[in-house]
KEVEX-860963 format. One record per residue (C-alpha): residue number from 1; x, y, z. Coordinates in steps of 0.25 Angstrom, whole numbers, plus 2048, in hexadecimal, padded with zeros to 3 digits. Example, Ala and Ser with C-alpha at 12.3 -4.5 7.8 and 13.67 -1.06 7.14 Angstrom:
2
SITE num   u   v   w
SITE   1 831 7EE 81F
SITE   2 837 7FC 81D
//
This chain:
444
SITE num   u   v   w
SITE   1 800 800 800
SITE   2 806 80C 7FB
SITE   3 80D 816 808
SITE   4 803 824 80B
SITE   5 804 830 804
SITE   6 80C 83B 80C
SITE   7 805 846 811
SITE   8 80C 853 814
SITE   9 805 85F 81A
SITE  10 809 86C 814
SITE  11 806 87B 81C
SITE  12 80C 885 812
SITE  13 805 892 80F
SITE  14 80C 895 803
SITE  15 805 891 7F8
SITE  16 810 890 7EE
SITE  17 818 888 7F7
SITE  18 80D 87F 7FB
SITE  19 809 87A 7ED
SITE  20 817 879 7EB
SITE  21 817 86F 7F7
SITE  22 80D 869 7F3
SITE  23 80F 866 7E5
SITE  24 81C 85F 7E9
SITE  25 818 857 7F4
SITE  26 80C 850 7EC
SITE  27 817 84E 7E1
SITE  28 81E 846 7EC
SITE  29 811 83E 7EE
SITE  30 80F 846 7FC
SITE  31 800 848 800
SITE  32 801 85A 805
SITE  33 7F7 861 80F
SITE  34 7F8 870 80C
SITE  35 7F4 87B 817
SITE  36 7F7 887 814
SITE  37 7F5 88E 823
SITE  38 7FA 888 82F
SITE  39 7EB 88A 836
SITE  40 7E6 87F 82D
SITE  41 7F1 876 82A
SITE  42 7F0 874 83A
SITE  43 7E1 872 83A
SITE  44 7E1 866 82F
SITE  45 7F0 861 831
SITE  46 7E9 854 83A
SITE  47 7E1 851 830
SITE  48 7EB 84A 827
SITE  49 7F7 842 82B
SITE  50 802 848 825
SITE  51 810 843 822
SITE  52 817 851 823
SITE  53 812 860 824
SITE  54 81A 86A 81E
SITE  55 818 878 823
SITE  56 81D 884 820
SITE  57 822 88C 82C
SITE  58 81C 899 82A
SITE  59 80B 899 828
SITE  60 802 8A4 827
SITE  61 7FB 8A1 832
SITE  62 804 89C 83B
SITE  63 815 897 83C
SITE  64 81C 889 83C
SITE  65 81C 889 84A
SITE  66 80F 88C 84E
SITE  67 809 881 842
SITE  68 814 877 847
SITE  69 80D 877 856
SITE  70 7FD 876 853
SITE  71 801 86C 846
SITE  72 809 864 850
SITE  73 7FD 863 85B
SITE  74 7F9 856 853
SITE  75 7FF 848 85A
SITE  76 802 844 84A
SITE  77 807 84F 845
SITE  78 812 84E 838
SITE  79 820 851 836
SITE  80 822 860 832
SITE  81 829 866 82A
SITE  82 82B 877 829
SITE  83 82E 87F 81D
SITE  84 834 88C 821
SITE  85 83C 899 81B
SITE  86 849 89C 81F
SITE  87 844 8A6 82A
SITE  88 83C 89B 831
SITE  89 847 892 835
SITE  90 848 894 844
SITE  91 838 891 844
SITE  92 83B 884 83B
SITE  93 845 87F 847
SITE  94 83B 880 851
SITE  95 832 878 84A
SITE  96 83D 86E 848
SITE  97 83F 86C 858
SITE  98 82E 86E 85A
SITE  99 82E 861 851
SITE 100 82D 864 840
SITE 101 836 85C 839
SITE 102 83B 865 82D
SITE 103 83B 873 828
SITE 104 83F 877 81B
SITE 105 843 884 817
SITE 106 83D 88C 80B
SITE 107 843 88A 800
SITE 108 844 87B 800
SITE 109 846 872 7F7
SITE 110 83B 868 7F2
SITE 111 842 85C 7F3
SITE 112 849 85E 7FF
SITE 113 83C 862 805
SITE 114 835 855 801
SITE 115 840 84E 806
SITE 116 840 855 815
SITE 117 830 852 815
SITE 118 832 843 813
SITE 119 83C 845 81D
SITE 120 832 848 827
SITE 121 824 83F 822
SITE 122 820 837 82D
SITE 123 821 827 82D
SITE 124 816 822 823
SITE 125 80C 818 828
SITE 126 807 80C 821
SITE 127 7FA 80E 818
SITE 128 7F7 800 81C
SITE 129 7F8 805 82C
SITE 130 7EE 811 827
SITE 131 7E6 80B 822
SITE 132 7E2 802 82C
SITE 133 7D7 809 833
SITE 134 7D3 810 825
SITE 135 7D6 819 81A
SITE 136 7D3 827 81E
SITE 137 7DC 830 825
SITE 138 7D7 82F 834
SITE 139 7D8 81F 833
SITE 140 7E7 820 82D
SITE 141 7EB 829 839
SITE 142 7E4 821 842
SITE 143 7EB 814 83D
SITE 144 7F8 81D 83E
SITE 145 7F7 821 84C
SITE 146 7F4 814 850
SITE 147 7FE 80C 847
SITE 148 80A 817 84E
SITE 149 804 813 85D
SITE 150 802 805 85B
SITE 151 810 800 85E
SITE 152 80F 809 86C
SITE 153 80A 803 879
SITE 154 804 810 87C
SITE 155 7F3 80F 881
SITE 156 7EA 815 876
SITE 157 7DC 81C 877
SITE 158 7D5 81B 86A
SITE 159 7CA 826 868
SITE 160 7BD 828 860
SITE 161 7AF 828 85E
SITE 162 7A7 818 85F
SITE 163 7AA 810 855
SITE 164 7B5 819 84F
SITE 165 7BF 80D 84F
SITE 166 7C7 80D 85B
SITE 167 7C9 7FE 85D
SITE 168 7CD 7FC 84F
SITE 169 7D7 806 851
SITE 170 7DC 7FF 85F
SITE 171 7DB 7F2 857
SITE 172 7E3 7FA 84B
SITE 173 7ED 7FE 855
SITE 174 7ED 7EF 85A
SITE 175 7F2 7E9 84D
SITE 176 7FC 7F3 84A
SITE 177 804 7F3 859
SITE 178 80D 7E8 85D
SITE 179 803 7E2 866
SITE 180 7FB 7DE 85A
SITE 181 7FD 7D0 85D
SITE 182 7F7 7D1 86C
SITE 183 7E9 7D2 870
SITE 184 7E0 7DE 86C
SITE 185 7D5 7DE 878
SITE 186 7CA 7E8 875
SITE 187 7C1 7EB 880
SITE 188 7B5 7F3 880
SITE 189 7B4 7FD 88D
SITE 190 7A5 800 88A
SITE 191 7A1 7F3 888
SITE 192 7A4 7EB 895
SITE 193 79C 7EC 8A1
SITE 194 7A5 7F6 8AD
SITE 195 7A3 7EA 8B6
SITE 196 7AA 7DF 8AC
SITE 197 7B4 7E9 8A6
SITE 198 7C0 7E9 8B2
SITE 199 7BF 7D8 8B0
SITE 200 7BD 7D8 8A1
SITE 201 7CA 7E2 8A0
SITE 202 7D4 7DC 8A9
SITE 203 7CE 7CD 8AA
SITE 204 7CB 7C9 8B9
SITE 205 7CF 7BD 8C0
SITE 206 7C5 7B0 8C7
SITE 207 7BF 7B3 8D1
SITE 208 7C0 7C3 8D1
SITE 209 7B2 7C5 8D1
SITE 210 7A4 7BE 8D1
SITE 211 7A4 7B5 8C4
SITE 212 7B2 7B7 8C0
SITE 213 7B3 7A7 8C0
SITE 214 7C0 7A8 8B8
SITE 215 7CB 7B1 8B4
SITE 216 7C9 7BC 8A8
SITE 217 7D4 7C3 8A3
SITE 218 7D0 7D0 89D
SITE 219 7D1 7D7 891
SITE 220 7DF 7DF 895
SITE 221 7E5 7D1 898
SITE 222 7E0 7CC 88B
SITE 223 7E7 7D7 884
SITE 224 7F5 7D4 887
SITE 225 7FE 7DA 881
SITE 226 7F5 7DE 876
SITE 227 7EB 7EA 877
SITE 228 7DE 7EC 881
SITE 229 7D4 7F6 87A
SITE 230 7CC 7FD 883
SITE 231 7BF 802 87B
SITE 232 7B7 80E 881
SITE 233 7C1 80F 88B
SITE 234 7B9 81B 892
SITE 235 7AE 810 896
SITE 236 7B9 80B 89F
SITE 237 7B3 80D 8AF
SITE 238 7BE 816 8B7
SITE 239 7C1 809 8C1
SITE 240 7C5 801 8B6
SITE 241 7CD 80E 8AE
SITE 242 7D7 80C 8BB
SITE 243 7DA 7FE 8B8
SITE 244 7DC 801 8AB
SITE 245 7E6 80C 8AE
SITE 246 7EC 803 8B6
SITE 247 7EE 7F8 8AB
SITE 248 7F3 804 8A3
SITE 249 7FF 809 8AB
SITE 250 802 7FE 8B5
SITE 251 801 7F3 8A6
SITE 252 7F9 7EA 8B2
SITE 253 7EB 7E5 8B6
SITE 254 7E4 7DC 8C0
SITE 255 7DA 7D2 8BB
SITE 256 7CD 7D5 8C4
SITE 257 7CE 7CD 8D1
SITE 258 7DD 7CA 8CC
SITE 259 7E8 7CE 8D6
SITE 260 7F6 7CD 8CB
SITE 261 7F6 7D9 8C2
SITE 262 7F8 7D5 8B2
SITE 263 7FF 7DD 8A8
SITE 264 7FA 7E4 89E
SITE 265 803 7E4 891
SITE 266 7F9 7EA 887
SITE 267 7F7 7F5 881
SITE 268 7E9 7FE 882
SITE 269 7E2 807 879
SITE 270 7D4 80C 87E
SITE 271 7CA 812 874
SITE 272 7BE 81C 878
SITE 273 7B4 824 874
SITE 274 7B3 82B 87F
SITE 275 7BA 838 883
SITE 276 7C4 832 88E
SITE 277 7C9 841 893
SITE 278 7B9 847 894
SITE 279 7B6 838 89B
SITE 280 7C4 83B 8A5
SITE 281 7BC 849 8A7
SITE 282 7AF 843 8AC
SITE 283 7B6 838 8B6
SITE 284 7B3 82C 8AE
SITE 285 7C1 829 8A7
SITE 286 7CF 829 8B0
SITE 287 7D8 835 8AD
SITE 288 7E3 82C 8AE
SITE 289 7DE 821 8A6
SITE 290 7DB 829 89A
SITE 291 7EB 82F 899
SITE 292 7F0 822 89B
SITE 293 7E7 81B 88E
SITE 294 7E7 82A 888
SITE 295 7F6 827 883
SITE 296 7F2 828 875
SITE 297 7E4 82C 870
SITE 298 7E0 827 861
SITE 299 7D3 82D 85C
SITE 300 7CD 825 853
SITE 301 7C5 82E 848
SITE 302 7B6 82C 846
SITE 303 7B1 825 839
SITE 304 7AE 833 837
SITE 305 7BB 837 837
SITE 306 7C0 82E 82C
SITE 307 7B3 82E 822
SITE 308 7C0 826 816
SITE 309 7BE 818 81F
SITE 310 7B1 817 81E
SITE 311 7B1 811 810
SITE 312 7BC 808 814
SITE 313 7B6 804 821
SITE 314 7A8 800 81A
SITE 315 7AF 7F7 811
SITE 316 7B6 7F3 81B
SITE 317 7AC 7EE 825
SITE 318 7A4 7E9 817
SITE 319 7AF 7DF 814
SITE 320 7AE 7DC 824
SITE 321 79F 7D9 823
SITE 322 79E 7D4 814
SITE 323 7A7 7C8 819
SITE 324 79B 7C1 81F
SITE 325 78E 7C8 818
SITE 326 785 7BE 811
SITE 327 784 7C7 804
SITE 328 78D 7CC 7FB
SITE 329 793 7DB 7FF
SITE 330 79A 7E4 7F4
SITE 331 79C 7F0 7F9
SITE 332 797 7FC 7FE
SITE 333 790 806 7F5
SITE 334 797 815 7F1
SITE 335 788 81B 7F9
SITE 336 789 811 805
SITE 337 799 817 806
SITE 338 795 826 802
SITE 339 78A 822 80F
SITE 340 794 81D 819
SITE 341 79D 829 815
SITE 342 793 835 819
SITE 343 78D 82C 824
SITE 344 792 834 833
SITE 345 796 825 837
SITE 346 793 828 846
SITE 347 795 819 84A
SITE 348 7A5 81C 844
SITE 349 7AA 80E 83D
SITE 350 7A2 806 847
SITE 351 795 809 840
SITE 352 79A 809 832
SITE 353 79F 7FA 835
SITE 354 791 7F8 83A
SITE 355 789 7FE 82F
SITE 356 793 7F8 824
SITE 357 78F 7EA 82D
SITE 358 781 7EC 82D
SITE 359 782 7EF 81E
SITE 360 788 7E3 81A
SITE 361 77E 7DA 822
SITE 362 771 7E1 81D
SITE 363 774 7E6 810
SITE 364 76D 7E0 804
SITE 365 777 7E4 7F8
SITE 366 783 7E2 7F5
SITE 367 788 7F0 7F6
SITE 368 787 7F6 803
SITE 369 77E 802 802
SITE 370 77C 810 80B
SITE 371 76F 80B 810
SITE 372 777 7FF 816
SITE 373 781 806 81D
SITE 374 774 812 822
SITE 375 766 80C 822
SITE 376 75C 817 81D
SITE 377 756 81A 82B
SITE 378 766 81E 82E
SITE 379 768 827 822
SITE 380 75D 82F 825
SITE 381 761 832 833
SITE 382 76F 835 82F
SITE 383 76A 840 822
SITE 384 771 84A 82C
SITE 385 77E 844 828
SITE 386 77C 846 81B
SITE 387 788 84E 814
SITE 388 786 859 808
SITE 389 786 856 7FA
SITE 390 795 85F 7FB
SITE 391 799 858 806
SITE 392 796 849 7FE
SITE 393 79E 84E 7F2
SITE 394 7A8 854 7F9
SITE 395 7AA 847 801
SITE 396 7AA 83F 7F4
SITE 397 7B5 848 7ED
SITE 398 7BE 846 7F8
SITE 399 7BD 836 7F9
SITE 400 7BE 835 7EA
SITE 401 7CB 83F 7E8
SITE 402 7CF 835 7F5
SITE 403 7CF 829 7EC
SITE 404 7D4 82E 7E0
SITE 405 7E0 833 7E9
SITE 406 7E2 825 7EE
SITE 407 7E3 820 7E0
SITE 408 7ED 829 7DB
SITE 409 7F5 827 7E8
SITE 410 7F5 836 7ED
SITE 411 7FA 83B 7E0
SITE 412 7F1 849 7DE
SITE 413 7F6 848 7CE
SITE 414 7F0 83B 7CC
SITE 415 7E3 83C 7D4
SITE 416 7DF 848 7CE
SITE 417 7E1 842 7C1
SITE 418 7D7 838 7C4
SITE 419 7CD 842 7CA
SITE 420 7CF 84A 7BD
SITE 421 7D2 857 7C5
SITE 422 7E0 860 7C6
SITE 423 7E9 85F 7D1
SITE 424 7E6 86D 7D7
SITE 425 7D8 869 7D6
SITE 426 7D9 85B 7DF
SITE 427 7E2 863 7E9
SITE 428 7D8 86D 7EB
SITE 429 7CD 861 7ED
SITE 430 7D4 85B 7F6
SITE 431 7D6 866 800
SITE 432 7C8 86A 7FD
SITE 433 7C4 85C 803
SITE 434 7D1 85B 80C
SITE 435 7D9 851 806
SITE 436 7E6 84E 805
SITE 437 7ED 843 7FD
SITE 438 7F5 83E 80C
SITE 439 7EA 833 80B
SITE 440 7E3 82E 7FD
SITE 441 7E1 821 803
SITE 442 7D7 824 80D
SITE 443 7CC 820 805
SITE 444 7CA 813 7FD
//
């Protein structure tokens, strides 16, 4: 599978100099962001995850310095890179030592310049890795994150809204850690009774209480030196948070009516959809507790968030539920993806599963159609989430520039061959519709 395009983020205000840039960058086959303030180029530079960002040291709005601090806030902020005149220097150094990796000054040549840029390019990651948990941006830089934290035996708080996908992410980062070979325990907080959890979690030994006619070991015993994922985590009563703080920093635990303490050798990752700090506010979450499993906090986006998986998730979960379906399933028609596309999905990938299951089993064709994925009675009640015939279109130019992108590999010459329009034309689409060439595979 061929490597990601690069993707370099440019802040330059002069114009001149900027299409210059530019025009020699994607002659290199590198993907460019161009701001032309510092204001806005701070504002969208999270929004894409880019390789390098080269910025010239003097703005009209603001200096190298002051950019450098609030583009830096971001914990996965790129390599930087400063252009700067001969009178900027001194302010080029102290960049150096607050952390940019380059400055060049004007005038450079081209070359030499490309060649201190790839210089600085952070490592790239495997498109396989990527695209684990989808094609669209927010799924490739969760599958990043995870991949860089799986070798650690850091705890790990996974974020988001019900059925967003936190457990396939823990299980992601499972697969991909040196502990992929041990035991991946998932237990659900919510879902066991308060009485039974203490028991359930750290086993209990015979006799320690009426009807515990044998031993039980637990689930953090079972774990070994595997992973324990502990969903909805907030559910958790503040008697058993204690023990639990204690498993964590002492790496120990009692059975229930068990004198020996046990080691712990795994590692944790709790998931919530809670707000931990707002439930440490109102007494029913342990301050210390949440620091200590609060090491590092992965937000998993909304389905919302990342609209480019839905169609790779339908066919997906269509070859999951086709497998054992009594009639023959095609495909899905273009209305029932156009549907799933615009639909608010407020059930995340956890209902899309469940409809696409529900469509297999009760459809009657064999294409999948919108009325199977959203019976009638649901349609209407949902007309309020009905998008504008300028929004449709405008959604629908920006996935097909998207594919035809992918085709042509990022090359802007070549996909704007195939959509019949000039280059100036296709660059002032794309950032009508906020696109960059960073990521053409993100759609199928």
């Amino acid at each position: 599978m061929p490597r990601e395009q690069r993707l370099v983020g440019l802040v330059e205000d002069d114009p001149v100099m900027g299409e210059s840039l530019i025009q020699r960058l994607t002659l290199d086959g590198i993907g460019v962001k161009w701001w032309q303030d510092g204001e806005t180029a701070v504002k969208e530079i999270e929004s894409s995850r880019f390789d390098a960002i080269v910025c010239d040291i003097r703005l009209p709005d603001m200096n190298g310095e002051q950019f450098f601090t609030e583009a830096t806030r971001s914990g996965n902020a790129a390599p930087f890179m400063f252009i700067t005149g001969q009178g900027d220097i001194d302010q080029a150094v102290r960049l150096m030592r607050a952390g940019a990796r380059d400055y060049v000054t004007k005038p450079f040549d081209m070359d030499r310049f490309l060649t201190r840029l790839a210089e600085i390019f952070r490592p790239q990651q495997s498109s396989i890795v990527s695209e684990a948990l989808g094609y669209s941006q927010p799924a490739k830089d969760l599958a990043h994150l995870i991949e860089r934290l799986a070798p650690l035996p850091s705890t790990v708080l996974l974020t988001g809204e019900t059925g967003s996908g936190k457990e396939v992410a823990a299980r992601f980062l499972h697969a991909t850690s040196p502990r992929s070979e041990q035991p991946f325990i998932a237990v659900n907080c919510a879902a066991i009774p308060s009485e039974l959890m203490e028991s359930e979690l750290f086993g209990h030994e015979k006799g320690a209480f009426t009807g515990a006619a044998q031993r039980h070991v637990g689930y953090a015993e079972r774990s070994g030196a595997g992973i324990l994922f502990l969903d909805e985590i907030g559910d958790m009563r503040l008697e058993l948070q204690a023990k639990l703080l204690r498993l964590l920093e002492e790496r120990k635990f009692n059975r229930v009516g068990g004198e020996a303490a046990l080691p712990f050798s795994g590692r944790l990752i709790a998931a919530t959809n809670q707000n931990l700090f707002e439930l440490v506010q109102k007494g029913r979450f342990r301050e210390d507790l949440y620091y200590r499993i609060n090491v590092v906090t992965i937000d998993v986006p909304s389905l919302r968030a990342r609209r480019d998986d839905i169609p790779w998730l339908m066919n997906k979960f269509l070859n999951e539920f086709s497998a054992t379906a009594s009639r023959d399933i095609r495909r899905f028609s273009a209305l029932a993806e156009q549907s799933a596309l615009h639909y608010p999905w407020p059930g995340n990938v956890r209902e899309l599963r469940n409809r696409v299951e529900r469509a297999v089993a009760l459809g009657l064709d064999e294409w999948i159609m919108p009325g199977d994925l959203f019976p009638a009675t649901e349609r209407s009640a949902s007309r309020e989430n009905l998008e504008s015939l300028e929004d449709v279109r405008q959604d629908a130019e920006r996935r097909h520039i998207l594919r035809v992108l992918q085709t042509a590999n990022g090359e802007i010459g070549t996909a704007s061959k195939i959509l019949g329009i000039g280059r100036t034309t296709l660059w002032e689409k794309m950032r009508r519709l906020g696109l960059s060439t960073d990521d053409p595979g993100m759609t199928q």
